[in-house]
KEKE-3310 file (N, C-alpha, C; in steps of 0.2 Angstrom, whole numbers, plus 5000, padded with zeros to 4 digits):
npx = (5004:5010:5020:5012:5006:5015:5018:5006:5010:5019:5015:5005:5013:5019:5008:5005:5017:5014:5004:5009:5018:5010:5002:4992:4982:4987:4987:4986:4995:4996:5001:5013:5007:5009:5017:5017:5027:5023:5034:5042:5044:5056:5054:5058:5058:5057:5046:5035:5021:5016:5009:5008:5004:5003:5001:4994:4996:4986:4980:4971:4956:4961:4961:4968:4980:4996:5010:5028:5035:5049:5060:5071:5072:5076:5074:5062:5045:5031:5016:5004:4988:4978:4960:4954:4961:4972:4971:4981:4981:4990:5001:4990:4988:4984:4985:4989:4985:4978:4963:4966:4958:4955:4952:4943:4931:4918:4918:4929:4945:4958:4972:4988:5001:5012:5021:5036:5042:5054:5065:5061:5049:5035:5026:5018:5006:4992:4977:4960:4945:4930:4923:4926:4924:4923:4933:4944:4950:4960:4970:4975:4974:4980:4981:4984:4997:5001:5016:5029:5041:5058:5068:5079:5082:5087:5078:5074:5057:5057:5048:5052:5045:5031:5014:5002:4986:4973:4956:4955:4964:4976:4994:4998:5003:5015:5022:5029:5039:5041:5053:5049:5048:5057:5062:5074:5076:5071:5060:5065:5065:5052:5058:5060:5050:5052:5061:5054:5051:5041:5040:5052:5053:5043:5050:5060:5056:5049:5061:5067:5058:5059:5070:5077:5068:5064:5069:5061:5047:5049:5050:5037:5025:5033:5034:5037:5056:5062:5075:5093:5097:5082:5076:5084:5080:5070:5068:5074:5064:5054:5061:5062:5049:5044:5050:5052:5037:5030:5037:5028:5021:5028:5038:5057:5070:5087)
npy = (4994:5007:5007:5009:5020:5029:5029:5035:5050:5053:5053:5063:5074:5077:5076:5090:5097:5097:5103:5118:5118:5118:5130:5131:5142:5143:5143:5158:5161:5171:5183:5198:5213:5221:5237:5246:5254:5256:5247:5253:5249:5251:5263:5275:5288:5305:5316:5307:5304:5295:5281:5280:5267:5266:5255:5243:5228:5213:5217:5221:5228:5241:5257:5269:5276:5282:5289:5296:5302:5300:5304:5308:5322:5327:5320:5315:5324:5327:5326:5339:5348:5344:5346:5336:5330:5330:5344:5357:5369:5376:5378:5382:5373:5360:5344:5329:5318:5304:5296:5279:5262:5256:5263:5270:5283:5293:5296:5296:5305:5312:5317:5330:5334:5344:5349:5346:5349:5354:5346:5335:5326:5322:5327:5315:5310:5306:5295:5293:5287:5295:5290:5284:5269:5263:5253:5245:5227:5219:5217:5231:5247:5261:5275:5284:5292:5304:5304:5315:5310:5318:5314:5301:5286:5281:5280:5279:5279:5282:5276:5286:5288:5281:5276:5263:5262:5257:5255:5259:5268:5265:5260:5249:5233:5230:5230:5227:5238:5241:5249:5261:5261:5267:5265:5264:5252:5235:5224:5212:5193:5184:5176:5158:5144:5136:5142:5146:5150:5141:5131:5126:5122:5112:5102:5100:5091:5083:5078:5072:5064:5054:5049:5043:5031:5024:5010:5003:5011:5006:4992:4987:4982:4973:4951:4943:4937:4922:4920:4910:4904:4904:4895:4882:4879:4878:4867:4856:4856:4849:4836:4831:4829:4818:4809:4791:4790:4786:4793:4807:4803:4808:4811:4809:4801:4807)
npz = (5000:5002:4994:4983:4986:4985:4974:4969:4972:4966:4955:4952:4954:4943:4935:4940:4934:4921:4919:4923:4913:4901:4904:4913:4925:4941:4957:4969:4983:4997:4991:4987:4984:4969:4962:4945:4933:4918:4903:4889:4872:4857:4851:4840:4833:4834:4844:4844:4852:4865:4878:4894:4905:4923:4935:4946:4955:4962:4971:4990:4996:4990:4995:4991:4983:4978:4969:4966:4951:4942:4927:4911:4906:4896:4887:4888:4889:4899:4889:4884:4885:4884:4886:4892:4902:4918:4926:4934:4945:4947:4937:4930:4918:4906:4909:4901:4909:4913:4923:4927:4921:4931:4943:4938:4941:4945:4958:4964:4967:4959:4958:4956:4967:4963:4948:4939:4923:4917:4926:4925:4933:4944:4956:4970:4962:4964:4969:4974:4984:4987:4996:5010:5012:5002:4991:4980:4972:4967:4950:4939:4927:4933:4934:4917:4909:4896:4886:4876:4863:4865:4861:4854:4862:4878:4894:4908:4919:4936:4950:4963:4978:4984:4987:4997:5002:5014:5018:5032:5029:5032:5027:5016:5022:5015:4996:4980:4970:4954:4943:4926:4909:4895:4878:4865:4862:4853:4862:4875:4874:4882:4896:4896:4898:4907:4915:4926:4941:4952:4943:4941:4957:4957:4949:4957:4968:4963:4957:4969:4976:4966:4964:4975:4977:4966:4963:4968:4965:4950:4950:4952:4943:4941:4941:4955:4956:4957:4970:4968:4981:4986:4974:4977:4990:4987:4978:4987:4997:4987:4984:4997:5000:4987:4991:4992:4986:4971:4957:4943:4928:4917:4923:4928:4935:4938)
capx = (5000:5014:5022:5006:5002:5019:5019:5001:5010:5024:5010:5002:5019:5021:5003:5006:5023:5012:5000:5013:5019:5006:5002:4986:4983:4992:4982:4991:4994:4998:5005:5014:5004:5016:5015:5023:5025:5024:5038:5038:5050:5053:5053:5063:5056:5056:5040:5030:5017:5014:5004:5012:5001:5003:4998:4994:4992:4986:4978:4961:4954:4963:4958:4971:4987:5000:5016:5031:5042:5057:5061:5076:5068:5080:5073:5055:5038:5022:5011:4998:4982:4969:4957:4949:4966:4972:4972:4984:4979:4997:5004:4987:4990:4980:4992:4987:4986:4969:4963:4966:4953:4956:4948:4939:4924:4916:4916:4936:4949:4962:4977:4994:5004:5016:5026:5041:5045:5062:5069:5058:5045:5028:5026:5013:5002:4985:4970:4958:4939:4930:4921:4931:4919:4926:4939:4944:4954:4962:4973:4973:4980:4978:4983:4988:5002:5005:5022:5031:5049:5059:5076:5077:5087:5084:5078:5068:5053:5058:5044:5056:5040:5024:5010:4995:4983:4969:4950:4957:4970:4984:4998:4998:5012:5020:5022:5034:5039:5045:5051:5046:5057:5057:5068:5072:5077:5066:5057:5066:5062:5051:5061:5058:5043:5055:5062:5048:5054:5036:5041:5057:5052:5040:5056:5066:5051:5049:5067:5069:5053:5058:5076:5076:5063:5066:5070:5056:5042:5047:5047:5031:5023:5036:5033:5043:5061:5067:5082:5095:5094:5073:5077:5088:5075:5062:5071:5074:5056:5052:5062:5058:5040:5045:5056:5049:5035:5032:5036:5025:5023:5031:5048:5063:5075:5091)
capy = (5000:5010:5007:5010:5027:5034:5028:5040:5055:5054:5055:5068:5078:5075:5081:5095:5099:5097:5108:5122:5120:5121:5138:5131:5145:5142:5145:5161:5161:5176:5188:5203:5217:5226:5244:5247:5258:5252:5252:5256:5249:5253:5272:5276:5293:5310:5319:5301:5304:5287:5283:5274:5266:5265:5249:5241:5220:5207:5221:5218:5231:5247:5263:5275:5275:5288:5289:5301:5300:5304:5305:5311:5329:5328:5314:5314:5327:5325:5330:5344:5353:5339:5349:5332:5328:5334:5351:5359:5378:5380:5381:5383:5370:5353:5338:5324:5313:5302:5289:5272:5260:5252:5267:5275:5282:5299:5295:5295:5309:5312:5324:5331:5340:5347:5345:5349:5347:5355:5342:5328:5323:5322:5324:5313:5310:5303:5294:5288:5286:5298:5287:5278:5264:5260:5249:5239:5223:5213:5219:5237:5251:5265:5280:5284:5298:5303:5307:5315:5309:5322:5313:5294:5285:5278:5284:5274:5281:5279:5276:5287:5288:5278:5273:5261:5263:5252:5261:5263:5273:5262:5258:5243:5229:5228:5229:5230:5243:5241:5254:5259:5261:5271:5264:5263:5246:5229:5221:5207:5189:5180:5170:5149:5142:5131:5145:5148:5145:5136:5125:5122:5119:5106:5100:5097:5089:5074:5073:5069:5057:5049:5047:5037:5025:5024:5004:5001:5012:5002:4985:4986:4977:4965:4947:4941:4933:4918:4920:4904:4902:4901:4889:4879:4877:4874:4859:4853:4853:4846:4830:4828:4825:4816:4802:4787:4791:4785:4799:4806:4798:4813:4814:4801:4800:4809)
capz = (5000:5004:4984:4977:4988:4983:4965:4967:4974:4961:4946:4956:4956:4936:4934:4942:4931:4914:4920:4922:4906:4894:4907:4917:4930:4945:4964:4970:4990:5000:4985:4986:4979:4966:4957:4942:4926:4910:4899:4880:4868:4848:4850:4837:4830:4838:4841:4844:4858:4867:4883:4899:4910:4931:4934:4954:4956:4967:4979:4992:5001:4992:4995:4991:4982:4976:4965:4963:4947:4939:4922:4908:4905:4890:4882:4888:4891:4898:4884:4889:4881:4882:4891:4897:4906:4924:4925:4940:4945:4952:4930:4924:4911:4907:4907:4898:4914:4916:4928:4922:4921:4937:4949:4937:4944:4947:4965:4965:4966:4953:4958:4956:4971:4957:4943:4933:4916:4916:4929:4924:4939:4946:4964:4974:4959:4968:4967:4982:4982:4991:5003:5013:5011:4996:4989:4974:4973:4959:4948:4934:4929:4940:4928:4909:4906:4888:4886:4870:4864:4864:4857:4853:4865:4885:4900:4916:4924:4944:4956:4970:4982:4984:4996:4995:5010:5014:5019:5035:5029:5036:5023:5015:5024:5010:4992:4977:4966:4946:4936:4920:4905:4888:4876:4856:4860:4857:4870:4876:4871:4887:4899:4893:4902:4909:4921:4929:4949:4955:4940:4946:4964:4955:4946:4962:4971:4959:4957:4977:4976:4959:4964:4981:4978:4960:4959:4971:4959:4944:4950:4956:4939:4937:4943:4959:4953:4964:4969:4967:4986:4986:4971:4980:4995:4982:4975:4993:4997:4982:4985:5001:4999:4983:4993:4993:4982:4964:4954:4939:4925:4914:4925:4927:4938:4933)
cpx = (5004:5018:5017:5004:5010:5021:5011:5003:5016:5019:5007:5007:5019:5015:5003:5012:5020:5007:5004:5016:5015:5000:4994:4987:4986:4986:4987:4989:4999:5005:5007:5011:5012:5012:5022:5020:5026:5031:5037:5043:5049:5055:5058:5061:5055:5049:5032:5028:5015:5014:5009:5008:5005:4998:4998:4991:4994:4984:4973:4963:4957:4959:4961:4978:4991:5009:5019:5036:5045:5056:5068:5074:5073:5075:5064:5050:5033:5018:5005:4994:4976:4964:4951:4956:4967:4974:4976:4985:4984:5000:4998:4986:4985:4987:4988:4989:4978:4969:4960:4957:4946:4950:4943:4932:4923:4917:4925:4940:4956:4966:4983:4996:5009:5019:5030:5043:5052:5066:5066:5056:5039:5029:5019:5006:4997:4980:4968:4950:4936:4926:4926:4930:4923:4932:4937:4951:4954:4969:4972:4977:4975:4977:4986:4992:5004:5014:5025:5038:5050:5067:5074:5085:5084:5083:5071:5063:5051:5050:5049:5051:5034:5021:5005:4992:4974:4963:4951:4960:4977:4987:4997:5004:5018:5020:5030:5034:5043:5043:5051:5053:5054:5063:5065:5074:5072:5066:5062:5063:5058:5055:5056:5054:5047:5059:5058:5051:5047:5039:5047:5057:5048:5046:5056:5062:5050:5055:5069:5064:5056:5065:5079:5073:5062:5065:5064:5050:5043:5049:5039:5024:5027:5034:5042:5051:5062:5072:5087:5096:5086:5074:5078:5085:5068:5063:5072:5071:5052:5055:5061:5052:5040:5046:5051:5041:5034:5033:5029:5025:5028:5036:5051:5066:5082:5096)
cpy = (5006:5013:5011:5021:5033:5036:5037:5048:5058:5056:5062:5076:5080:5079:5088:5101:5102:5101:5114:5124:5120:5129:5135:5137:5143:5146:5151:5162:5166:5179:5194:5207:5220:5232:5244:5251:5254:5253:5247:5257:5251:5260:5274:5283:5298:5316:5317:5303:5297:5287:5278:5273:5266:5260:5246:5231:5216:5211:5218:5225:5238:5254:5269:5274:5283:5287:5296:5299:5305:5300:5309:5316:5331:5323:5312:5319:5325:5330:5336:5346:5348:5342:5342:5326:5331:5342:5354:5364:5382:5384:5381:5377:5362:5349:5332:5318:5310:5296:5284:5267:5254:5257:5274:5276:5290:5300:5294:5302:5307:5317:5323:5336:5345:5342:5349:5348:5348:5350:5335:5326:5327:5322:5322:5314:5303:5300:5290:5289:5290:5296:5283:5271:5259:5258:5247:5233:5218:5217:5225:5241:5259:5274:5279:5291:5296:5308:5309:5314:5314:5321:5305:5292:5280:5281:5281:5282:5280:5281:5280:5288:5284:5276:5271:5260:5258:5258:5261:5267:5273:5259:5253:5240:5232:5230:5231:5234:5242:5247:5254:5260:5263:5270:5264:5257:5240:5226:5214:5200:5187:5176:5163:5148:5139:5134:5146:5146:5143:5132:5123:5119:5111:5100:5096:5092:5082:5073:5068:5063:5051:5044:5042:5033:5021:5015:4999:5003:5005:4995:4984:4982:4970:4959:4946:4938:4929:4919:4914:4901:4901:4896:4883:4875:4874:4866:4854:4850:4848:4837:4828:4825:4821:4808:4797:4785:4790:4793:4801:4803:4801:4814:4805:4806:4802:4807)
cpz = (5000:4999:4982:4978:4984:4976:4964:4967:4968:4953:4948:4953:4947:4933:4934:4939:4925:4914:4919:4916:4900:4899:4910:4922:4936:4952:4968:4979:4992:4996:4988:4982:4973:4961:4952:4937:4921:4906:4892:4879:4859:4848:4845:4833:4835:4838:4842:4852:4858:4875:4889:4906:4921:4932:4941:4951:4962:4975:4982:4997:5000:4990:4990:4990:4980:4973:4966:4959:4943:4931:4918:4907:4898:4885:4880:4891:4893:4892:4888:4883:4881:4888:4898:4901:4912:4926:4932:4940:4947:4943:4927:4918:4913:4906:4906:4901:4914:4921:4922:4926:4926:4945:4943:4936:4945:4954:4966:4964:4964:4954:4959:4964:4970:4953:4942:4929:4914:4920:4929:4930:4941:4954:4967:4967:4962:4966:4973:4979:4989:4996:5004:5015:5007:4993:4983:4977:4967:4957:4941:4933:4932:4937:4924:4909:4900:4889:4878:4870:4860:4860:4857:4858:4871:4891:4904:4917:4932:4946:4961:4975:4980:4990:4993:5002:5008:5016:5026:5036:5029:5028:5022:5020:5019:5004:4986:4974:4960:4943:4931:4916:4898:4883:4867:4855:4858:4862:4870:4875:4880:4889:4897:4899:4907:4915:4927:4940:4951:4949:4942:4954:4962:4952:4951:4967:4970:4957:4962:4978:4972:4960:4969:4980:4971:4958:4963:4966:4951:4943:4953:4951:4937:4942:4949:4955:4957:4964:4969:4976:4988:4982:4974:4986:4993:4981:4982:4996:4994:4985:4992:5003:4994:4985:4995:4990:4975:4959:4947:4933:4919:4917:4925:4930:4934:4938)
residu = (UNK:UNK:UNK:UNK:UNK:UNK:UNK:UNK:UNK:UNK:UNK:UNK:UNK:UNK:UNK:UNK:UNK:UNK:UNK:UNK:UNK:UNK:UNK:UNK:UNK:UNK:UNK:UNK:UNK:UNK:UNK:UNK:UNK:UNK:UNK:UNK:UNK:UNK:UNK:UNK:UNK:UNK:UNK:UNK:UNK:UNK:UNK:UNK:UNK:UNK:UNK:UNK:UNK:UNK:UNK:UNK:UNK:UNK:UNK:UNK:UNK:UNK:UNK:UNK:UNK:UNK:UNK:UNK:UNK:UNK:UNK:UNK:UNK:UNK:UNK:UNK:UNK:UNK:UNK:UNK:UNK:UNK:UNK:UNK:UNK:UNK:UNK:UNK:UNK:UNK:UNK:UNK:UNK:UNK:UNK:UNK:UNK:UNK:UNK:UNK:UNK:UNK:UNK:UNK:UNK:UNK:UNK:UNK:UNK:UNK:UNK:UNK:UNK:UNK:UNK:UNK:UNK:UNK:UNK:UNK:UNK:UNK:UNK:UNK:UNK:UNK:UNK:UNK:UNK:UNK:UNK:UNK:UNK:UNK:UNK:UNK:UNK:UNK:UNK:UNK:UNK:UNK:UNK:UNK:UNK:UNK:UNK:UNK:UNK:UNK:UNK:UNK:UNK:UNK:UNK:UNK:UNK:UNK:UNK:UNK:UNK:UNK:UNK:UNK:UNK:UNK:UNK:UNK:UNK:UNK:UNK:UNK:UNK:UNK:UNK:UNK:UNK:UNK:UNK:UNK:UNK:UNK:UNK:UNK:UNK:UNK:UNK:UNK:UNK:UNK:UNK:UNK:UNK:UNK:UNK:UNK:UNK:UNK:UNK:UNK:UNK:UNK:UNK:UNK:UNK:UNK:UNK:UNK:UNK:UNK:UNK:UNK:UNK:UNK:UNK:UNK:UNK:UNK:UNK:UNK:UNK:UNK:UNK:UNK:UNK:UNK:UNK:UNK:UNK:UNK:UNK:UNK:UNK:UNK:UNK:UNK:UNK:UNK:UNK:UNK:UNK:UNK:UNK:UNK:UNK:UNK:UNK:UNK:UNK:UNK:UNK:UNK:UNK:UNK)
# end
């Protein structure tokens, strides 16, 4: 029972390998939320306005977040004049900032605490809902900033401050922060399916099973072998009970 239970937990393990790699969803247990910017490769012309979302995943319960970032101010603008953009009464000017699709709602506040465009950076761009009742949870993006390229080349957009608060207010635990990135390079290819670390945890999991018990699993259909000591006491038996008995009429005496 004991063969049979481990042989069941080794196929189990194998299933669970084959799953991973044709990309069945996976059960995700006590995740890190993470915020990140988008980034945006190819840009090879000067002039091209293209959008970079603010993206939040794997929230429950958020209320209220907030970004501050950096940018090459050589290389990159916030676009401005779309009058259905953030408008900031400190420069008068509309910025081509909108709420992304994640909080977007009448019942949400959308603001800047400043900007500069000659040093590249946003301070404390916000969004919360204005009851504090309200949450969302899952994963979206949060805001769209258009930006215009201003030279072709590379330059990151840092997250250097953030904060996600729950509808009590209180900061999230935890979470991570990736920054964006504005390149005339192409995208990288995706890492092989085969990196994945829960597949390798899965990997190393049925090695440790498969490897130990190995000559035990795959005799478990073959028939017994005697070995030449059982033979030997076979034969022993045999003539014993034999002795002094006619034999059959198919054998003789050797």
């Amino acid at each position: 029972m004991k063969r049979i239970a481990l042989t069941q937990i080794v196929l189990i393990l194998i299933t669970m390998m084959a799953s991973a790699a044709v990309g069945i969803p996976k059960a995700k247990a006590d995740v890190t939320p993470t915020l990140a910017v988008e980034k945006v490769y190819d840009l090879n012309q000067t002039g091209t306005t293209f959008r970079v979302n603010i993206t939040v995943s794997d929230v429950e319960n958020l209320h209220l977040w907030m970004v501050c970032l950096q940018w090459d101010p050589t290389m990159l603008n916030v676009t401005t004049g779309d009058t259905h953009g953030l408008y900031f009464k400190r420069t008068k000017t509309y910025y081509n900032m909108y709420r992304g699709s994640f909080v977007n709602s009448s019942a949400t506040t959308f603001m800047i605490n400043g900007i500069n465009l000659t040093v590249g950076n946003i301070t404390s761009l916000t969004g919360f809902f204005n009851s504090t009742k309200q949450t969302v949870k899952g994963s979206g993006v949060l805001a769209e900033i258009n930006f215009t390229l201003l030279r072709v080349g590379t330059s990151t957009i840092n997250i250097t401050m953030s904060n996600l608060q729950d509808s009590d207010n209180k900061p999230f635990n935890d979470w991570v922060v990736v920054n964006g990135l504005v390149t005339d390079q192409p995208q990288p290819p995706p890492p092989p399916w085969w990196t994945d670390p829960w597949l390798q945890t899965m990997v190393l999991a049925v090695t440790v099973v498969v490897t130990v018990p190995s000559v035990t699993i795959f005799t478990l259909t073959r028939k017994p072998v005697p070995t030449e000591a059982q033979l030997k006491k076979i034969r022993e038996f045999t003539e014993k009970e034999a002795e002094g008995k006619p034999l059959p009429k198919d054998s003789e005496k050797t």
